[in-house]
ZARO-8140 format. One line per 2 residues: number of its first residue (from 1); their letters; for each residue x, y, z of C-alpha. Coordinates in nm, 2 decimals, always signed. Layout:
N
NUM	A	X,Y,Z  ... .
! end
This chain:
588
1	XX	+3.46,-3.51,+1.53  +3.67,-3.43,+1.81 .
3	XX	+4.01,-3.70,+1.85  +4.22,-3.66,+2.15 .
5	XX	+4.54,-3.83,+2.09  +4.79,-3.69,+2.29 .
7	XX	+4.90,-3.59,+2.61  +4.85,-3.18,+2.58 .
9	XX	+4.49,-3.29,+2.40  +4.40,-3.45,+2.70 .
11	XX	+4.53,-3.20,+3.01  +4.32,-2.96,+2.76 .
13	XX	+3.99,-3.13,+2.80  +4.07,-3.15,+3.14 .
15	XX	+4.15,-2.86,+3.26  +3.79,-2.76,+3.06 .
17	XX	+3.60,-2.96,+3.28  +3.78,-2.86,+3.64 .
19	XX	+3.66,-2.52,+3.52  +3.29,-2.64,+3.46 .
21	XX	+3.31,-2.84,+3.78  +3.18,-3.16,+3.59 .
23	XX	+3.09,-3.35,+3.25  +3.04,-3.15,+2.96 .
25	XX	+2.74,-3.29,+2.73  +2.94,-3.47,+2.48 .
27	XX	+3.22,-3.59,+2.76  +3.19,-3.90,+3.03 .
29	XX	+3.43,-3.96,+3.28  +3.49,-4.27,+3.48 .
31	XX	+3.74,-4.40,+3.74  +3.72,-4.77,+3.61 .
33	XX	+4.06,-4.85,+3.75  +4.05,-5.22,+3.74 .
35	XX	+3.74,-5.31,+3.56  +3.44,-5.09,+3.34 .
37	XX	+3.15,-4.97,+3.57  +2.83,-5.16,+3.52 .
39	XX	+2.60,-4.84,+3.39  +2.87,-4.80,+3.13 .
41	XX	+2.63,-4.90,+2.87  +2.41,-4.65,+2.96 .
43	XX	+2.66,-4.39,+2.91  +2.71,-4.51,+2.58 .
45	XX	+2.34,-4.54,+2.50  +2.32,-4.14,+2.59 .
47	XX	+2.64,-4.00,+2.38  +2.49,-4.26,+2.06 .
49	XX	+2.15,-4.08,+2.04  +2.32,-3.71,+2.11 .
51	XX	+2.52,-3.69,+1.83  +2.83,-3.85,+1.96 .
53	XX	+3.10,-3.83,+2.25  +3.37,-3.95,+2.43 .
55	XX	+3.46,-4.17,+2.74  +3.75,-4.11,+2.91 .
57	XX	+3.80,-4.42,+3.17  +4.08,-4.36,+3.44 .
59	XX	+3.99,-4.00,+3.50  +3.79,-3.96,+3.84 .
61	XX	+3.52,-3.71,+3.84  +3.49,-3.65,+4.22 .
63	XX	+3.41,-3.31,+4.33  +3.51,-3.16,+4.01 .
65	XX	+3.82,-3.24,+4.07  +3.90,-3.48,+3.72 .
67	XX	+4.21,-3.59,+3.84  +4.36,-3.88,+3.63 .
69	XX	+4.39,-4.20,+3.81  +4.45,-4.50,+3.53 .
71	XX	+4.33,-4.79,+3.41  +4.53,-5.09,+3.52 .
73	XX	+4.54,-5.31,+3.24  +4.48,-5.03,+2.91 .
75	XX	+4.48,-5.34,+2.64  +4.21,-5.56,+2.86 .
77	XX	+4.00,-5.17,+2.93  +3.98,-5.15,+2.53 .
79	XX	+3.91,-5.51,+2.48  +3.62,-5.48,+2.71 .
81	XX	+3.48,-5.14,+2.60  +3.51,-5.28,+2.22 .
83	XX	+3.32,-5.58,+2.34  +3.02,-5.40,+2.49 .
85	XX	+2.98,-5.15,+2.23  +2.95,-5.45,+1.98 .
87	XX	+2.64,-5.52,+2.24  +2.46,-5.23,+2.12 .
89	XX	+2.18,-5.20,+1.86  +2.31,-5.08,+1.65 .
91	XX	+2.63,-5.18,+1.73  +2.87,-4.89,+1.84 .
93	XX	+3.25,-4.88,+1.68  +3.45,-4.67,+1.88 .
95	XX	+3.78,-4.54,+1.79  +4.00,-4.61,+2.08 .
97	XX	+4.31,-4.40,+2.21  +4.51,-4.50,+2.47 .
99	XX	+4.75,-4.20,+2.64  +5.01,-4.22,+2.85 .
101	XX	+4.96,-3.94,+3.10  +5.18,-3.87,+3.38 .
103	XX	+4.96,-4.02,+3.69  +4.87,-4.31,+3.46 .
105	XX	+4.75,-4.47,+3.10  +4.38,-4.29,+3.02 .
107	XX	+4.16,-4.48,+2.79  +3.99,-4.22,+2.54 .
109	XX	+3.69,-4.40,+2.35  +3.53,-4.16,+2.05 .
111	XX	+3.15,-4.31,+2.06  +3.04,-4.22,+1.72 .
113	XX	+2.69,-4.06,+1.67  +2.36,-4.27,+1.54 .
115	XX	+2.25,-4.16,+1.25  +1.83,-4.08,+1.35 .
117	XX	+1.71,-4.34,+1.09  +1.89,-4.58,+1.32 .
119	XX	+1.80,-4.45,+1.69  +1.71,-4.51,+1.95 .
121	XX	+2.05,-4.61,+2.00  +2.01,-4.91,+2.30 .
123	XX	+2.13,-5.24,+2.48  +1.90,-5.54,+2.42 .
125	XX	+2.01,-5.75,+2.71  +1.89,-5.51,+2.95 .
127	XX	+1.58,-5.52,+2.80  +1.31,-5.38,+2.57 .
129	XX	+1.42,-5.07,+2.33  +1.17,-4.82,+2.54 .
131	XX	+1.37,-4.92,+2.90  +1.73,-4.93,+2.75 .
133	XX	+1.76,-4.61,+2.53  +1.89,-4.32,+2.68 .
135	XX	+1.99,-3.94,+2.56  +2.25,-3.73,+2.71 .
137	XX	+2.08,-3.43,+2.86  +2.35,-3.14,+3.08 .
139	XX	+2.63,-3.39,+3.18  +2.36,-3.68,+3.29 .
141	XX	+2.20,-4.00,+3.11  +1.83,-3.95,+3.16 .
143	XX	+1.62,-4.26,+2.99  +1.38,-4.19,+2.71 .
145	XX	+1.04,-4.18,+2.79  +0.75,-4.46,+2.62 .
147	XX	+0.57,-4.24,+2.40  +0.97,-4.05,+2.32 .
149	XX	+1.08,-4.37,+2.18  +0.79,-4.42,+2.03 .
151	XX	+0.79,-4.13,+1.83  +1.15,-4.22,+1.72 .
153	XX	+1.07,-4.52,+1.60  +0.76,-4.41,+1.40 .
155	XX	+0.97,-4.13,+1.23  +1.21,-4.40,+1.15 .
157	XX	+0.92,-4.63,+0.98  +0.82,-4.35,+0.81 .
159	XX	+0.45,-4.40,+0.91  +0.25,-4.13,+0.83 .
161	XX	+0.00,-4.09,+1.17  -0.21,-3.84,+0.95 .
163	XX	-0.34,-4.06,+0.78  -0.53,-4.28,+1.07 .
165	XX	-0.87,-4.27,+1.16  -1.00,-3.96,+1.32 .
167	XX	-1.12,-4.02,+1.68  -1.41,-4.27,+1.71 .
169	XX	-1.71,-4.02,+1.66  -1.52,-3.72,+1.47 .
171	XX	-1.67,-3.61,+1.19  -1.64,-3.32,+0.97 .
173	XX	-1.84,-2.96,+0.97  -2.06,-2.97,+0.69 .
175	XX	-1.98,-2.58,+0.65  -1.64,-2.59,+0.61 .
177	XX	-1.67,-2.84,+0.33  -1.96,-2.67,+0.16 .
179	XX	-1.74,-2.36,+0.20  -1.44,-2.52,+0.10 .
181	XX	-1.55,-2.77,-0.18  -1.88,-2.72,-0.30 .
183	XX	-2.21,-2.92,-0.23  -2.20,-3.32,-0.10 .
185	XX	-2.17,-3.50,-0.46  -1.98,-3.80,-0.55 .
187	XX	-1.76,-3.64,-0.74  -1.68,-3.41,-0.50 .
189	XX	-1.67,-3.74,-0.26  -1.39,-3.90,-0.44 .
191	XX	-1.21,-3.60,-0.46  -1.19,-3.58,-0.07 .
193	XX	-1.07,-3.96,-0.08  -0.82,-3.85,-0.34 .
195	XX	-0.67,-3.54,-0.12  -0.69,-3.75,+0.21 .
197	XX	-0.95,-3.60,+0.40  -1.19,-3.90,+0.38 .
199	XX	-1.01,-4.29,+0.40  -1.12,-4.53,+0.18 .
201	XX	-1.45,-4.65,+0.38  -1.57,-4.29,+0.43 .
203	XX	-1.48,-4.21,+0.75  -1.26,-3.89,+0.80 .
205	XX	-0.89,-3.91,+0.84  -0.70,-3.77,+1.09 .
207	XX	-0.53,-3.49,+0.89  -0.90,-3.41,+0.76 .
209	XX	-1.04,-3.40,+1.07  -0.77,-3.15,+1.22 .
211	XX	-0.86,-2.92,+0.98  -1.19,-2.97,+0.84 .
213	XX	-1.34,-3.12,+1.18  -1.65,-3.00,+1.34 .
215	XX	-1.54,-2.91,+1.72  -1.24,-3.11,+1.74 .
217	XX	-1.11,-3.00,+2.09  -1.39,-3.21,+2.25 .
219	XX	-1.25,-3.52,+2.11  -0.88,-3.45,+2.18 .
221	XX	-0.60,-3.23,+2.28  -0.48,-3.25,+1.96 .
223	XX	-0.72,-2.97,+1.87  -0.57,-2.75,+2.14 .
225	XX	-0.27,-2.52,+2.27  -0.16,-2.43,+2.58 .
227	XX	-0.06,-2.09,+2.65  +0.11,-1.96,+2.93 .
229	XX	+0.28,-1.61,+3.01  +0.51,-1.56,+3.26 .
231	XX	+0.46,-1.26,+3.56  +0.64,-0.95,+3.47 .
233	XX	+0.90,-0.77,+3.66  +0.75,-0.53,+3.90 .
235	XX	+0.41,-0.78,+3.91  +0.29,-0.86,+4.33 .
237	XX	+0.49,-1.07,+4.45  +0.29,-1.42,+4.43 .
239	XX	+0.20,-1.34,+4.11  +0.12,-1.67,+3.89 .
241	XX	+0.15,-1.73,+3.54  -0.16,-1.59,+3.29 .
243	XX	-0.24,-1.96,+3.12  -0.55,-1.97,+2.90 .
245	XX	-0.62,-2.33,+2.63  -0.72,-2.21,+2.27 .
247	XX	-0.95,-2.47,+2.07  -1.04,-2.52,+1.70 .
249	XX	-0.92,-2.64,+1.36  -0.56,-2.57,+1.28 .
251	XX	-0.65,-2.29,+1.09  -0.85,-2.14,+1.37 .
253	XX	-0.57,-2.23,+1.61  -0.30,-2.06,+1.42 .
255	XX	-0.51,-1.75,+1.40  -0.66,-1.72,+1.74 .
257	XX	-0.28,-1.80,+1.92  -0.12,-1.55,+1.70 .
259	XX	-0.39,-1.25,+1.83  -0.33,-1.38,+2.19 .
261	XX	+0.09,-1.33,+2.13  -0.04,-0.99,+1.95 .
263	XX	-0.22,-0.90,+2.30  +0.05,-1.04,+2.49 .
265	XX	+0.36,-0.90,+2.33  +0.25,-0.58,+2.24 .
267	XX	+0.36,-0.33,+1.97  +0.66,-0.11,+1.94 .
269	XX	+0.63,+0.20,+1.67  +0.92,+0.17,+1.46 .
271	XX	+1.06,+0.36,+1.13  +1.02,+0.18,+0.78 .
273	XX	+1.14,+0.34,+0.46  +1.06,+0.69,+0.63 .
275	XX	+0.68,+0.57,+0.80  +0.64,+0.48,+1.15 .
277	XX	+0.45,+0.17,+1.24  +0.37,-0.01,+1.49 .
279	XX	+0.51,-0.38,+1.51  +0.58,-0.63,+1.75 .
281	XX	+0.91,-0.70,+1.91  +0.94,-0.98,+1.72 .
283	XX	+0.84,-1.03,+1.35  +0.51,-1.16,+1.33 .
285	XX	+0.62,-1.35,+1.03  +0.90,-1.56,+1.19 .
287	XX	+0.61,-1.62,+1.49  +0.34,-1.72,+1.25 .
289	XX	+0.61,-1.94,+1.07  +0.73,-2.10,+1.40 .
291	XX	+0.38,-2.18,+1.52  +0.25,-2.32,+1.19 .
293	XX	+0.55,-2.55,+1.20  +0.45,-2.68,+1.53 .
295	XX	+0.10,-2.78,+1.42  +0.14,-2.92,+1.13 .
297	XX	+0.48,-3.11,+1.24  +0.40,-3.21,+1.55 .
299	XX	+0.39,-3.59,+1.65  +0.02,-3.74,+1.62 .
301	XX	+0.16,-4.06,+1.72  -0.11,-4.24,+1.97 .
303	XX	+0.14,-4.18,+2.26  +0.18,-3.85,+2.19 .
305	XX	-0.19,-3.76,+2.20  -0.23,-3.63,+2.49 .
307	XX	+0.07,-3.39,+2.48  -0.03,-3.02,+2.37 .
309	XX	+0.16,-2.74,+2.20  +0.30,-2.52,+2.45 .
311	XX	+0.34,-2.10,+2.39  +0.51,-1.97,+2.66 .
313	XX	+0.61,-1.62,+2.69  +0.86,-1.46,+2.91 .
315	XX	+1.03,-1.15,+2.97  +1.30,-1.23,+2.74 .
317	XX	+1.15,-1.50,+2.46  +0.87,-1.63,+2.30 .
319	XX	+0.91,-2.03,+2.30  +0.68,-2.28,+2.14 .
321	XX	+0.72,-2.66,+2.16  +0.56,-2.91,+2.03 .
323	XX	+0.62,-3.30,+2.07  +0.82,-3.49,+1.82 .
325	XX	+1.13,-3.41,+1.72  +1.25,-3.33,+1.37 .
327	XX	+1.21,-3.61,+1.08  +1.51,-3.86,+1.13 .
329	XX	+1.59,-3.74,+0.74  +1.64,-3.40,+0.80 .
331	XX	+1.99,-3.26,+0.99  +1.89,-3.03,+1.24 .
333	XX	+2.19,-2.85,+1.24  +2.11,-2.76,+0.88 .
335	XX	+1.76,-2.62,+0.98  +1.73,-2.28,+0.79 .
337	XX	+1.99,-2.32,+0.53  +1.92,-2.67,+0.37 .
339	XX	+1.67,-2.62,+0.07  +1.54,-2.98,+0.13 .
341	XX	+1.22,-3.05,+0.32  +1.14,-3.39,+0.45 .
343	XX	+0.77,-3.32,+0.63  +0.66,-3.56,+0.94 .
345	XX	+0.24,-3.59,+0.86  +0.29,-3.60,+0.48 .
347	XX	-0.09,-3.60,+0.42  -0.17,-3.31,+0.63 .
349	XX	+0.14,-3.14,+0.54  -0.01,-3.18,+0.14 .
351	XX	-0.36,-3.07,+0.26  -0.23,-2.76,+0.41 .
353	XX	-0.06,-2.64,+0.10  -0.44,-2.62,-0.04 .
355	XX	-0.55,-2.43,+0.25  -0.63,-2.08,+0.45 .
357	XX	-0.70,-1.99,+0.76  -1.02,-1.79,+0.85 .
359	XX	-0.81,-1.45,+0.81  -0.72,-1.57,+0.48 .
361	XX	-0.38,-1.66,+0.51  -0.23,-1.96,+0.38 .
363	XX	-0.12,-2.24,+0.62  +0.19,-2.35,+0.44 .
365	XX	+0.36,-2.14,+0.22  +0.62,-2.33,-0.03 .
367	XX	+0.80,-2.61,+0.12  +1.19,-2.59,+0.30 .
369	XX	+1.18,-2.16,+0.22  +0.96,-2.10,+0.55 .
371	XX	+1.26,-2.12,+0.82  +1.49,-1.84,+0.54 .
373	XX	+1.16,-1.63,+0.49  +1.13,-1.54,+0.87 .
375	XX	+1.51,-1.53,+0.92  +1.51,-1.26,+0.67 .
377	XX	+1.24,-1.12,+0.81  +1.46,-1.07,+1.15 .
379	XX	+1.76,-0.95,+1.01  +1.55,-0.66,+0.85 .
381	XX	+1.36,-0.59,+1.20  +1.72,-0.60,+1.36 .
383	XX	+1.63,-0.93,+1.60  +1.76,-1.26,+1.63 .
385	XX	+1.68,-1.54,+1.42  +1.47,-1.82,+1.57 .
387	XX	+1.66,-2.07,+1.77  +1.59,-2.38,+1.77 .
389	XX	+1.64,-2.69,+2.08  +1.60,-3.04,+1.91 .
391	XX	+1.55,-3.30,+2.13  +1.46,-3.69,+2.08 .
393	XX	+1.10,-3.62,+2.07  +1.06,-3.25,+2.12 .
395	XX	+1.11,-2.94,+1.90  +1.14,-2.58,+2.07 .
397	XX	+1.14,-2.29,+1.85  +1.26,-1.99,+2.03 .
399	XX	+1.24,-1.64,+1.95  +1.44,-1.35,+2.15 .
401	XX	+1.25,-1.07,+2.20  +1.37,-0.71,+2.11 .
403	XX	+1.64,-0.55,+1.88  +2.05,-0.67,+1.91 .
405	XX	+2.19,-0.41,+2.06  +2.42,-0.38,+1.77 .
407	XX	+2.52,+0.01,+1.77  +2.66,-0.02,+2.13 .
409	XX	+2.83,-0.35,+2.06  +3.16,-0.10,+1.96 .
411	XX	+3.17,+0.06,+2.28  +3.20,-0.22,+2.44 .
413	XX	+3.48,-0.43,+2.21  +3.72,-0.10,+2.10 .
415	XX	+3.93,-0.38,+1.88  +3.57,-0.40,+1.65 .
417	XX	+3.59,-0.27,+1.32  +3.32,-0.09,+1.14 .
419	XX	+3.19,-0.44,+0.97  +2.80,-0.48,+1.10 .
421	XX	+2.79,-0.80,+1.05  +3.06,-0.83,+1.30 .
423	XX	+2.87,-0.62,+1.50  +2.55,-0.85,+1.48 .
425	XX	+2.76,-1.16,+1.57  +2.89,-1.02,+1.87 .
427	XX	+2.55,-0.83,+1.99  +2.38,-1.16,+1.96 .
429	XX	+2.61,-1.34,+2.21  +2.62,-1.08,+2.41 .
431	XX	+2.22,-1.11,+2.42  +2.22,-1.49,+2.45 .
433	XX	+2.44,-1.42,+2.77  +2.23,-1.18,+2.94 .
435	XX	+1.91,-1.44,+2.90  +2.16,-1.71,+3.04 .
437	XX	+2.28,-1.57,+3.35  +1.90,-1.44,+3.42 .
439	XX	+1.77,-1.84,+3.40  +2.05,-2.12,+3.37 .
441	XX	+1.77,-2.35,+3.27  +1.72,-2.18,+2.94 .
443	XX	+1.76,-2.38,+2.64  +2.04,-2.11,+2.49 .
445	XX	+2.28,-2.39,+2.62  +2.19,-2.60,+2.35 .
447	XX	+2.22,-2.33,+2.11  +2.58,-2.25,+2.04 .
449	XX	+2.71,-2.03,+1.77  +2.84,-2.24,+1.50 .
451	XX	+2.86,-2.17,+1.14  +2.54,-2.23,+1.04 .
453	XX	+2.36,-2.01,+1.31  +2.56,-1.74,+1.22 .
455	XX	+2.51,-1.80,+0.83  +2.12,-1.72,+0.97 .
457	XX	+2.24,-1.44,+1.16  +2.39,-1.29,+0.84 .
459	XX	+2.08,-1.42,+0.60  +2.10,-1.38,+0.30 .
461	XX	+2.46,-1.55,+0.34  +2.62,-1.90,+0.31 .
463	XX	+2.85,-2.06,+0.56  +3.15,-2.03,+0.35 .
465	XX	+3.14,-1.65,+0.39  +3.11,-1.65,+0.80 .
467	XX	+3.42,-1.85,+0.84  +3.64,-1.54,+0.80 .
469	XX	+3.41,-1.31,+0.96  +3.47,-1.53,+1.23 .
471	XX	+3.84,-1.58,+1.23  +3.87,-1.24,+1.23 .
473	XX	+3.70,-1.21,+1.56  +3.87,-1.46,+1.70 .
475	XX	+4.22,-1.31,+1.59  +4.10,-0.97,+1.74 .
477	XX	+4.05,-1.15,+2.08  +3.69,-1.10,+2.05 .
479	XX	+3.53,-1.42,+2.00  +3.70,-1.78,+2.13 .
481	XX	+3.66,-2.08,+1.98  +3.48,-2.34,+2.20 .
483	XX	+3.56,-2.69,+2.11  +3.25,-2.97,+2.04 .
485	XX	+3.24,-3.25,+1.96  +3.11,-3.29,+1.62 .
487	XX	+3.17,-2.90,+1.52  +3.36,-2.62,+1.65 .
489	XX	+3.13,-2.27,+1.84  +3.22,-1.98,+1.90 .
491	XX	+3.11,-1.78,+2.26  +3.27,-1.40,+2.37 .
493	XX	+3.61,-1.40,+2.50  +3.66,-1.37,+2.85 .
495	XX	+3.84,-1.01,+2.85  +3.58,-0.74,+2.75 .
497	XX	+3.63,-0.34,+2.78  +3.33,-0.19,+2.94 .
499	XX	+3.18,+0.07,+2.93  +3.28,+0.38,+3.17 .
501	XX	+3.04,+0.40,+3.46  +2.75,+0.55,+3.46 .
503	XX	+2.69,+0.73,+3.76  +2.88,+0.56,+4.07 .
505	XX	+3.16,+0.35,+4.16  +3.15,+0.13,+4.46 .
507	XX	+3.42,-0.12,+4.57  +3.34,-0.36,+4.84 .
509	XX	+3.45,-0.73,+5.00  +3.23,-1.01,+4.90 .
511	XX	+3.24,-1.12,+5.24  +2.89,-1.24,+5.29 .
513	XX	+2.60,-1.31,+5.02  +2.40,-1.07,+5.28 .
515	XX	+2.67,-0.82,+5.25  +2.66,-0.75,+4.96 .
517	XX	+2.27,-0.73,+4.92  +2.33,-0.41,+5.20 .
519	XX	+2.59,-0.26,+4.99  +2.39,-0.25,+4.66 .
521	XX	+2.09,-0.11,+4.87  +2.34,+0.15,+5.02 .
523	XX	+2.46,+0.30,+4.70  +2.12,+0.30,+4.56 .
525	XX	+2.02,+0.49,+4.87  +2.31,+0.73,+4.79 .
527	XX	+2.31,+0.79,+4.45  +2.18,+1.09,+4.31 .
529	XX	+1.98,+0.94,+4.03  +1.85,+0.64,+4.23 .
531	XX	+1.89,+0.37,+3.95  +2.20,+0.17,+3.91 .
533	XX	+2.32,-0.10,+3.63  +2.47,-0.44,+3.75 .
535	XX	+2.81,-0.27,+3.54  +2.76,+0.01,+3.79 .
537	XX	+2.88,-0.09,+4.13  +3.21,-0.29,+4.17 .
539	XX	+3.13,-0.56,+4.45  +3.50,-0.77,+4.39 .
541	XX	+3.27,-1.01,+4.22  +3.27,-1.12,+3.85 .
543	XX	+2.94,-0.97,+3.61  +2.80,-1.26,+3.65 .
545	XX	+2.81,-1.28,+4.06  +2.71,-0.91,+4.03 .
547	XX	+2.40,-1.01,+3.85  +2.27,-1.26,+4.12 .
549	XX	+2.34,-0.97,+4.39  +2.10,-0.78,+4.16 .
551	XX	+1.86,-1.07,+4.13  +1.88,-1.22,+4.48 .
553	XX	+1.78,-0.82,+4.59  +1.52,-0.82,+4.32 .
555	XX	+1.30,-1.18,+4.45  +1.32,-1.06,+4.80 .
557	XX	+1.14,-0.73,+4.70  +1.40,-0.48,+4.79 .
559	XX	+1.49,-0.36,+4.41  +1.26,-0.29,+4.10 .
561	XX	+1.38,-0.27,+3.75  +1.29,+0.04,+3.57 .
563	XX	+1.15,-0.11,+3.26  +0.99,-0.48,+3.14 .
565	XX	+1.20,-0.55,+2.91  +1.50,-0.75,+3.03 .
567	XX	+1.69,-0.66,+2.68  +1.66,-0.33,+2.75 .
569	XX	+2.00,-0.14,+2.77  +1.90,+0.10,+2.96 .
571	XX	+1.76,-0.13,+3.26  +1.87,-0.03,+3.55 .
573	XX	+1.75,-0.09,+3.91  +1.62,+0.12,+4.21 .
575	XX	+1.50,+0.08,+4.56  +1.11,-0.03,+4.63 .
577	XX	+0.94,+0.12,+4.98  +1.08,-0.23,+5.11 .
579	XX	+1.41,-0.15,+5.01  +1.41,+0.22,+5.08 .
581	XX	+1.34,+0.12,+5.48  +1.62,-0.15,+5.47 .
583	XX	+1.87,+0.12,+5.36  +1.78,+0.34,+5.58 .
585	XX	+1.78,+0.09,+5.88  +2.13,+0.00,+5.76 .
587	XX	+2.23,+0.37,+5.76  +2.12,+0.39,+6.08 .
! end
């Protein structure tokens, strides 16, 4: 946990949030001269469920500004805060700071995390637990939806919605079973009772159902996933997402959506141990481990009926998210390396271990080794691991598409060594940069590198070996350290040494947004090649300005990339007809 005692601990959290122009996640600021604002609680609800945060009252936020402005009576500030914290259910205890800043006393309150067999953390005199619990979500307090809180709670009871009644009408195929267990007997009866798939007066359970179920999908969306895939660069412009529903069993869902992500990814050939084959640009394994996750984890919580399993692919990623967020006795931040497995639908989670798809494979494979299997499975195809985004009643499982550009990751940091793991560390960042500049409302920004990511990064590893790794980038003025609350990341240092250009060199005034549109379509006009790389052209602006020139171009159909794949090192950019006539107008 972060503790900010002191003056120069203070001016340093500060001058972190002039630069972001507002709250971080874990940080709340609040003028509260004279007395503590009346959505305080709120506040405190948020930073509870999120892990934990601080308040920092006598600090006004206005315009990004953050300038310190006092609280009036410090001791009365703190009796006050202590007083509605005690409020809480269950009650918050704050560690309290009180600094003596130049332009006035600032009241620092450390708001512990909840531990998640204790959330929703909320405020029972504003009324009922699913109206008064809130999570922190960019710098904001958003409220937690019904069915959200819901969820929480039911993880928190333990209660295993598996094991209800299947819809009113579901039954079982009578294939399947004779397939699976033999002809109707009683024996055979009783041994279905014993496993779970029938309840004690016959009728199917829910876990049966799912699997064993005849038709499922027309009784409820819990029998389906939605899949979506985003239009490609160089698609008409207008072009719409490809979305298409897949129905069936779990079994039949986990084989049909992996051939649709087969169709929709597409194969690479590759070398391995001296054969080429083709494979996907993402290990199937770490996919088929992701998506089996997300139907046999997922809440089946009545509220949560209705809510499907989402595949989306894009340019950059494959995500999948399902509803319901991890068990409340598992640490998310452990995901991968902790050889403990708590599962969510304990009786579907125990049929599954029994169980095959229709291609044969099994469902589950051994408990807690799933998440390592497909990380190791990455490291050898040279990807990322999958990321994971954990929210209060949501799980996203995201895989980055493509190799780490690892062997160029020297060329670009001279102070490297010749340590690929280094290498690896560094290429991934630079990767999770590129997809965050390209769509700020990725989830990559709740996906920092701490120890344990990069442990996975590194697999096989453990976290006490990365430390030093790390250090040592960080002394090398590679890596900086980026302060959290409740564990310390790491992100790429601000200098970098890039590359020479490639083919031209343009300076110019960022004048005008339009301006600067006109000069990128000028010096593609002029080049001699007729692709250029956002590196390329010098435009006054930082690489990340540079990048929205590029992009801004790009939507208004001016500029094409030269290839699909935005991980592509090689992509580079060149003039459409559209463009071609702009430049020339220009020139003109």
């Amino acid at each position: 946990m972060m503790l900010i005692q002191t003056v120069d601990e203070l001016n340093t959290i500060l001058a972190s949030l002039r630069a972001a122009r507002g709250d971080h996640q874990w940080i709340e600021a609040k003028r509260s001269r004279a007395a503590l604002p009346v959505d305080l609680w709120k506040s405190l609800s948020a930073l509870a469920n999120a892990g934990g945060g601080l308040v920092l009252l006598g600090v006004d936020e206005q315009r990004g500004i953050f300038a310190v402005t006092g609280v009036e009576d410090a001791a009365k500030a703190s009796a006050d805060m202590q007083a509605v914290c005690t409020r809480a259910e269950p009650p918050l205890r704050p560690a309290i700071s009180i600094i003596d800043h130049d332009e006035g006393q600032v009241l620092v309150a450390h708001i512990p995390g909840v531990p998640r067999l204790q959330q929703p953390c909320h405020f029972p005199e504003h009324g009922q637990v699913q109206f008064t619990s809130f999570i922190r979500v960019g710098d904001g307090d958003v409220q937690l939806s019904v069915s959200e809180v819901d969820d929480i709670l039911a993880a928190r009871s333990q209660r295993d919605d598996s094991r209800r009644p299947a819809p009113e009408g579901g039954q079982l195929s009578r294939r399947a079973l004779t397939d699976r267990y033999g002809r109707q007997s009683k024996s055979r009866d009783a041994a279905l009772r014993r496993l779970g798939i029938y309840a004690d007066d016959g009728t199917p359970t829910l876990a049966g159902w799912l699997l064993l179920g005849d038709e499922p999908a027309t009784r409820s969306p819990l029998a389906r996933v939605a899949c979506m895939s985003s239009p490609r660069p160089g698609d008409p412009t207008g072009a719409r997402q490809r979305g298409v529903h897949i129905e069936g069993t779990i079994g039949e869902l986990l084989d049909a959506v992996m051939e649709w992500l087969e169709r929709e990814l597409g194969v690479v050939q590759v070398s391995r141990r001296g054969a080429i084959v083709d494979e996907l640009d993402f290990p199937s394994e770490a996919l088929r481990e992701a998506l089996s996750n997300a139907l046999i984890h997922r809440s089946l919580s009545p509220t949560s009926e209705s809510t499907t399993i989402a595949v989306r692919v894009t340019a950059a990623t494959v995500e999948i998210t399902s509803p319901g967020g991890v068990h409340p006795g598992v640490d998310p931040h452990q995901l991968g390396l902790s050889p403990l497995s708590t599962p969510r639908n304990y009786a579907l989670v125990r049929m599954c271990g029994q169980m095959t798809s229709p291609r044969g494979i099994r469902l589950v494979e051994a408990q807690a080794s799933g998440i390592a299997r497909a990380d190791r499975a990455c490291r050898t195809a040279g990807t990322a691991p999958l990321l994971f985004a954990v929210g209060p009643a949501r799980f996203s499982a995201i895989a980055l598409r493509g190799q780490l550009n690892v062997d160029e990751v020297a060329d670009r940091w001279p102070s490297l060594g010749t340590d690929t793991d280094q290498h690896r560390l560094v290429a991934f960042l630079e990767r999770r940069h590129t997809v965050q500049e390209q769509d700020l409302s990725t989830v990559f920004f709740n996906t920092p590198l701490d120890t344990v990511l990069a442990a996975r990064l590194l697999t096989p590893t453990v976290v006490e070996h990365v430390v030093p790794i790390l250090d040592d980038l960080v002394g090398t003025r590679v890596l900086r350290e980026v302060p959290r609350y409740d564990r310390v990341a790491w992100a790429l240092a601000e200098r970098r040494d890039e590359q020479p250009p490639a083919t031209i060199k343009r300076t110019a005034t960022a004048v005008r947004r339009t301006d600067n549109v006109r000069v990128l379509l000028e010096a593609l006009a002029a080049d001699t090649v007729g692709e250029l790389q956002p590196r390329d052209l010098d435009l006054g602006l930082s690489v990340r300005g540079t990048r929205d020139v590029f992009q801004r171009a790009m939507k208004a159909g001016l500029i094409e990339s030269t290839t699909d794949s935005l991980h592509d090192p090689t992509r580079a950019y060149r003039l459409t007809d559209l463009g071609r006539r702009h430049a020339m107008r220009h020139r003109g």
